[in-house]
C-alpha positions as a printed NumPy array, in Angstrom:
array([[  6.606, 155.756, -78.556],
       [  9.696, 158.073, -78.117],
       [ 12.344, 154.838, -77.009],
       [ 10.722, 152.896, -80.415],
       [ 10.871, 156.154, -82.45 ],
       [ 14.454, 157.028, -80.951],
       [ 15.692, 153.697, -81.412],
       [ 14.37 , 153.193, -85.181],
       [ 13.798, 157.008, -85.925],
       [ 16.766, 156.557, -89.017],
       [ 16.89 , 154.568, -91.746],
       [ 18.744, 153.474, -94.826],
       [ 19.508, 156.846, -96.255],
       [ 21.04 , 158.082, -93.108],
       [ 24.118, 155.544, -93.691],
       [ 27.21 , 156.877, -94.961],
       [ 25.512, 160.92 , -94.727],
       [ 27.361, 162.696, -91.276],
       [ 23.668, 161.358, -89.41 ],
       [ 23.664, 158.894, -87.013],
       [ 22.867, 155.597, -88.399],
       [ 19.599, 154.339, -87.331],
       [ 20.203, 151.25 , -87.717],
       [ 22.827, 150.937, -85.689],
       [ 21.22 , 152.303, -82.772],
       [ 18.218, 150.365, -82.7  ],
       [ 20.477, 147.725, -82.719],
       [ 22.214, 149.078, -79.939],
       [ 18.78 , 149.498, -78.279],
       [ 17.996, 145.859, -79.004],
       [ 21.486, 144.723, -77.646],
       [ 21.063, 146.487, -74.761],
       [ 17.344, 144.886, -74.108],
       [ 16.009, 148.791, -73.381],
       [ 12.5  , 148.209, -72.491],
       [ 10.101, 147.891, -75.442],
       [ 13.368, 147.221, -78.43 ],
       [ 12.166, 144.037, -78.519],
       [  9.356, 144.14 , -80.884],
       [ 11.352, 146.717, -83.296],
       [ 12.26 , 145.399, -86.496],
       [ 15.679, 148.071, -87.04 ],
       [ 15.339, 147.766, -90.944],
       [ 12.172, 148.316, -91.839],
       [ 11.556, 150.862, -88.693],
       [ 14.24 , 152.895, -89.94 ],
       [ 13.425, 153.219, -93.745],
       [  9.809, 153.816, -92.984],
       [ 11.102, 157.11 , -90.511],
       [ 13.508, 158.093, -92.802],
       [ 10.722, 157.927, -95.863],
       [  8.355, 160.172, -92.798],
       [ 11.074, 162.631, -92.132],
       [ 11.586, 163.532, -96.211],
       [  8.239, 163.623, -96.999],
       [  7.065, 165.899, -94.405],
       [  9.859, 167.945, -94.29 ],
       [ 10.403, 167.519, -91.033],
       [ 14.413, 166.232, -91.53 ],
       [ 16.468, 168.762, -89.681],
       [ 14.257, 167.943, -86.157],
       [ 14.422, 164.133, -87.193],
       [ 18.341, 164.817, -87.338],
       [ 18.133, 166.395, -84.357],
       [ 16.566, 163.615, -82.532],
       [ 18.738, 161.056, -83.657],
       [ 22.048, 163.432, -82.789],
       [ 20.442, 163.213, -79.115],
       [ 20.448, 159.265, -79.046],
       [ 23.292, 158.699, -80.567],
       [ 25.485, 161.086, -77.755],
       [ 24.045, 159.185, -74.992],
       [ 26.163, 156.781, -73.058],
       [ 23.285, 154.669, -72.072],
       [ 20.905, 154.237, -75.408],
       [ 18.099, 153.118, -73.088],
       [ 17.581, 156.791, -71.843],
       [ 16.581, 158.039, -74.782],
       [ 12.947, 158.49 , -74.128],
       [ 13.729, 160.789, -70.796],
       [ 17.075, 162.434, -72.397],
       [ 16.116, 162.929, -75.99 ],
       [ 12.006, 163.821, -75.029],
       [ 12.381, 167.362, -76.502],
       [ 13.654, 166.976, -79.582],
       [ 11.575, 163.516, -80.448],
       [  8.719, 165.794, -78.989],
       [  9.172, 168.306, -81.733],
       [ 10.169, 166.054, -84.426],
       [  6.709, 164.292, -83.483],
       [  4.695, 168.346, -83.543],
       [  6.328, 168.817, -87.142],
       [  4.527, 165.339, -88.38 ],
       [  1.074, 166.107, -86.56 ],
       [  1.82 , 169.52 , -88.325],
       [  2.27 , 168.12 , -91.641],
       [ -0.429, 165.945, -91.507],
       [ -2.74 , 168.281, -90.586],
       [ -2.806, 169.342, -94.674],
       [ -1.549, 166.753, -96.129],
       [ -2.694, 163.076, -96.618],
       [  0.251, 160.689, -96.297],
       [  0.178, 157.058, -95.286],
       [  1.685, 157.548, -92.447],
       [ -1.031, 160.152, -91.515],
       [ -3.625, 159.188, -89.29 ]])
């Protein structure tokens, strides 16, 4: 969940902003053949995240995850190197969801 989230955890938005571009490192991810990129679909991964991190708020800690992944020389680390800040990017969603329905809600 973290390398998938890590690798697609930007989207559309975050293009042309200061943020890492998501879709450029899932694509690095994929390029790279890091251990579960292969089912990721960049584009759509990355708007849906992007369209999670606004509506719960939760943008500054999705920032912060994607700053982690993209200062890493080797992308497929992310899940070990960027664990705490995915971690609490992941706490603010079960947060939010916790009063809020959203589709991406369980």
């Amino acid at each position: 969940m973290a390398l998938a989230l890590a690798l697609s955890a930007c989207a559309g938005q975050s293009t042309g902003t200061g943020r890492p571009d998501c879709l450029q490192l899932c694509q690095k991810g994929k390029a790279e053949r890091c251990p579960g990129s292969e089912a990721l679909q960049c584009e759509d991964n990355c708007l849906s995240e992007d369209a999670r991190a606004e509506t719960s708020g939760c943008r500054a800690l999705y920032d912060e995850s994607l700053q982690c992944s993209a200062s890493l020389e080797d992308i497929c680390t992310v899940a070990k190197a960027c664990a705490d800040p995915v971690a609490e990017y992941l706490e603010c969603l079960e947060d939010y969801c916790k009063d809020h329905s959203a589709e991406f809600c369980p």
